[in-house]
N, C-alpha and C positions, 0 to 999 in steps of 0.2 A: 504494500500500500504506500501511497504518495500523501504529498500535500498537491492542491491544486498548481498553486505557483508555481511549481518546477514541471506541471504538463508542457507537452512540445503543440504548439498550434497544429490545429488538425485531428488530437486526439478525439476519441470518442471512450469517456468516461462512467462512470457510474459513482455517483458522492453514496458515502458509506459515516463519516460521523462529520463530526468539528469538535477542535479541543477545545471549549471557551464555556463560560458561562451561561445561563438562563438569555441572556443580553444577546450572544454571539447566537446561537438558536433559534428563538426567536426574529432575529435580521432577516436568517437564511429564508425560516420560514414562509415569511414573508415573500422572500424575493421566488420562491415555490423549488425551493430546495429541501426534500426528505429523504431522509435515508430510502435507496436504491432507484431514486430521479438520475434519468440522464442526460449525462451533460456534455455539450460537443466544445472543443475550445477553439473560438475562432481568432485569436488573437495573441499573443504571449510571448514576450522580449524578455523575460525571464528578471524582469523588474517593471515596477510601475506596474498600472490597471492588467489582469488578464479579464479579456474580454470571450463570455460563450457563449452559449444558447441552451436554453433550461426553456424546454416546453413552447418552443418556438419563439419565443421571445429572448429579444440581443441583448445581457447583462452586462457591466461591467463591475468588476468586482477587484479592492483596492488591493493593492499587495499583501498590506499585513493582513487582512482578512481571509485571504487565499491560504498565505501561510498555515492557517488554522483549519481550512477543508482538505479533511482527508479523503481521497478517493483512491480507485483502481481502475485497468484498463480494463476495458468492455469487450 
C-alpha cells in the first residue's frame, strides 16, 4: 500500500484508509472518498496538488492531504 502522493499520473487506484483524525475523514468524505472508491490520478508532479477523478468528478487534493490517503493499485 501507498500514500496517494507518491501515485504516478495515470494510475488507477482504489483508497483503502487515511491516517488522520475524525477532521481528515470526514474532508475525504465529503469530497466522496470511502474506503474501496476508485480513484484515477490524473495529475501528479510528485509535489504540490495531485489532481484525480473520484466518481467522475476532477478533484484536487493538496499535498499534505495526499500524504495521508492510503491506497493501492487496482
Amino acid at each position: 500500500m501507498n500514500q496517494l502522493s507518491q501515485a504516478r499520473t495515470g494510475s488507477n487506484l482504489v483508497f483503502i484508509s487515511a491516517n488522520g483524525g475524525m477532521g481528515v475523514m470526514g474532508r475525504l468524505t465529503d469530497m466522496g472518498l470511502i474506503p474501496g472508491e476508485k480513484i484515477k490520478v490524473l495529475h501528479n508532479t510528485g509535489h504540490g496538488q495531485v489532481t484525480v477523478n473520484i466518481k467522475g468528478s476532477k478533484v484536487a487534493i493538496g499535498h499534505g492531504l495526499a500524504q495521508k490517503i492510503v491506497v493501492r493499485e487496482e
